[in-house]
C-alpha positions in Angstrom: -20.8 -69.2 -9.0 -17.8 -69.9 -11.2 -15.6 -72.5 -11.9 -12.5 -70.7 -12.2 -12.1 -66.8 -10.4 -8.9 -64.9 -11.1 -7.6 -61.8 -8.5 -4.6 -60.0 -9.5 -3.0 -57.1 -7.4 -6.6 -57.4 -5.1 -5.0 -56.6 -2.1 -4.3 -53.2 -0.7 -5.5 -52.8 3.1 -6.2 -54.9 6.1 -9.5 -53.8 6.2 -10.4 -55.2 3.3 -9.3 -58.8 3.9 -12.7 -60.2 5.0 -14.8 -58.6 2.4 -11.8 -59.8 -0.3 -12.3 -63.5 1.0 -16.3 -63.2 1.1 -16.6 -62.4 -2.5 -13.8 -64.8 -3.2 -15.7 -68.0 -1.3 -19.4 -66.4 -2.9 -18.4 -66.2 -6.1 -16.5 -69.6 -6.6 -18.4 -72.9 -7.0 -17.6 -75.5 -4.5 -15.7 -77.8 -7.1 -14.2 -74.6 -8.1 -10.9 -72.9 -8.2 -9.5 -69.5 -7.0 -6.3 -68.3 -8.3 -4.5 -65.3 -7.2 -1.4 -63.4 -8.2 -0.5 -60.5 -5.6 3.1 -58.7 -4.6 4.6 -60.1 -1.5 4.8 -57.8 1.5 1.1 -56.1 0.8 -1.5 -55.0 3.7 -3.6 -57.6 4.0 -2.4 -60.2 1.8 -1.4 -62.7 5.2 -5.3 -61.6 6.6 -6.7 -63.0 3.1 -4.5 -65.9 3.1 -4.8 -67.3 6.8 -8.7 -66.4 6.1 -9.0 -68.9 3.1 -7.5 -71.3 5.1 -10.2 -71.6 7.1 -12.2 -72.3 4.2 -10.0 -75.1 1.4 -7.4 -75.6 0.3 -4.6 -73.3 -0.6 -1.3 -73.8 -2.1 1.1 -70.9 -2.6 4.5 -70.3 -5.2 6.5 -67.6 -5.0 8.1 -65.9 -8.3 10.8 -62.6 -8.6 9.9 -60.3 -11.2 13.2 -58.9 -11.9 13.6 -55.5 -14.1 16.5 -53.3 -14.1 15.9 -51.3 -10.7 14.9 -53.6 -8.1 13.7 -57.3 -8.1 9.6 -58.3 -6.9 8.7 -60.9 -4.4 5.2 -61.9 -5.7 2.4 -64.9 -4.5 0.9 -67.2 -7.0 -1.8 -69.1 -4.6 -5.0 -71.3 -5.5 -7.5 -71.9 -3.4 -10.3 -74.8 -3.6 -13.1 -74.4 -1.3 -14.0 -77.3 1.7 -16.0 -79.7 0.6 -19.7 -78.9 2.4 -21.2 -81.7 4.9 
């Protein structure tokens, strides 16, 4: 286990949530941190989120990428897992 993880742009498909968060909660140490950055809007990025919920902490910013066509909506979250009994 680590102390800090780092996803960017993890999130494609709905289907994919649980086995996203699995890996996310087995591979951080329980006094560790996750962070993620991901585009707004994605198939399963609410799954992953309301799914780490259930397990810590998580705290979420949003940021707009802006480039000369269009403008970005993306999530910066960290997650910290539950303490364990």
């Amino acid at each position: 286990q680590y102390d800090v993880v780092i996803g960017s742009d993890v999130i494609y498909y709905k289907e994919d949530a649980e086995a996203l968060v699995a890996a996310i909660i087995t591979h951080t140490s329980p006094t560790g941190v996750f962070y993620l950055m991901n585009r707004r809007g994605r198939p399963g990025l609410s799954q992953v989120m309301d799914l780490l919920r259930l397990h810590g902490t998580v705290e979420e910013e949003e940021y707009t990428l802006v480039n000369n066509y269009d403008s970005t909506p993306l999530l910066f979250a960290s997650f910290r897992p539950s303490p364990k009994p």
